[in-house]
C-alpha positions in Angstrom: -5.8 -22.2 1.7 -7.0 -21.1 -1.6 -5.4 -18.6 -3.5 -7.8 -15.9 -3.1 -7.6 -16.3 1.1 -4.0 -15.9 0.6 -3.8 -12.7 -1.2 -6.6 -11.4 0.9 -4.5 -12.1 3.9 -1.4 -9.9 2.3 -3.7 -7.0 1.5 -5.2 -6.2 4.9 -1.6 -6.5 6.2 -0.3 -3.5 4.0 0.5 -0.1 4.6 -2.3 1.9 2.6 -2.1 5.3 1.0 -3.2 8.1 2.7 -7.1 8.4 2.4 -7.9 12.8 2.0 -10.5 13.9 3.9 -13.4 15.5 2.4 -13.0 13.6 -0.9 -15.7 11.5 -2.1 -15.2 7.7 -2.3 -12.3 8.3 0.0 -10.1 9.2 -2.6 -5.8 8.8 -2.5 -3.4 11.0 -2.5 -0.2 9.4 -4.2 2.7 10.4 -7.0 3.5 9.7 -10.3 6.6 10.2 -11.5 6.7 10.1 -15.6 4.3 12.3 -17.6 4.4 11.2 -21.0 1.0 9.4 -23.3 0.1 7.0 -20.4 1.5 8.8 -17.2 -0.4 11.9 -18.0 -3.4 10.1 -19.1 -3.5 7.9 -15.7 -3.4 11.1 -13.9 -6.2 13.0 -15.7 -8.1 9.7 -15.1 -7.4 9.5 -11.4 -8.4 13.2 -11.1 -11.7 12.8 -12.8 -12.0 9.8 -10.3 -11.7 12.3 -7.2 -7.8 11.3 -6.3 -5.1 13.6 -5.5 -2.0 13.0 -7.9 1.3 15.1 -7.0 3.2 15.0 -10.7 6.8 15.4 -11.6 8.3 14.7 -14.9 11.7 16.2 -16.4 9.3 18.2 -19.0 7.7 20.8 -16.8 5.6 21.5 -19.6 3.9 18.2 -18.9 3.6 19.0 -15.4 1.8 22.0 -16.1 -0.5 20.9 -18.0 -1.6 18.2 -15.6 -1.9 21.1 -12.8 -4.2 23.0 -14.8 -6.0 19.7 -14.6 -6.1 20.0 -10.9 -3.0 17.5 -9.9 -0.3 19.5 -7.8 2.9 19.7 -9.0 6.4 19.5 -8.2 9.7 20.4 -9.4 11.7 17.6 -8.2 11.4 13.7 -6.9 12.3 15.3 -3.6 9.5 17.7 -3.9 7.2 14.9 -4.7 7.8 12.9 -2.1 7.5 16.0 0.5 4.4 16.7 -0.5 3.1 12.9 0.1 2.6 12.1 3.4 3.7 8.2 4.7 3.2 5.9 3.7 3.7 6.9 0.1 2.3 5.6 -2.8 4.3 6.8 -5.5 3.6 5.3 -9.4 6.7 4.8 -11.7 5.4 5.6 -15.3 9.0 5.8 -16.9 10.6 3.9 -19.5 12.2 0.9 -17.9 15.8 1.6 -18.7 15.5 4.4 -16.7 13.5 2.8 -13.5 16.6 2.4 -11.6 18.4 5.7 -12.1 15.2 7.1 -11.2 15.4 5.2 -8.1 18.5 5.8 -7.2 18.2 9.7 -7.6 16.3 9.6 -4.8 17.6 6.7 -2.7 21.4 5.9 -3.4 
């Protein structure tokens, strides 16, 4: 089996992140948690690509800067992940010392 059948294979066996209707190209809805140079600028660049972010960073300045940019935002990790529905894709843009606190906030 080559290499490309195989990852192929793993990808149509994966949950997917909800498609919105009404979007063109069939844009995602998903979360990014961490708005700093490169979280903010991968969500202006998925909005500009027709996907819907949901934001959250610690700096809710940053957040609302992004929603004036059309992403929505929330005021927690637990609001984020209300306002995606399952199965969620939710994007980790923090600095990786803090990845697993961030986890653990909302899963202990």
């Amino acid at each position: 089996m080559r290499a490309d059948d195989r990852d192929e294979r793993r990808v149509q066996g994966a949950a997917r992140p909800a498609r919105m209707d009404g979007v063109r190209g069939g844009g995602m809805k998903l979360g990014m948690v961490g708005l700093g140079r490169m979280g903010a600028n991968m969500v202006a660049r998925l909005l500009q690509a027709d996907h819907q972010v949901v934001a959250f960073d610690r700096n809710a300045d940053r957040v609302r800067e992004l929603v004036s940019q059309g992403a929505t935002g929330a005021g927690s990790l637990e609001e984020l992940v209300q306002e995606l529905e399952p199965p969620r894709a939710i994007w980790l843009m923090v600095p990786a010392a803090v990845v697993d606190g961030t986890i653990t906030e909302k899963h202990p």
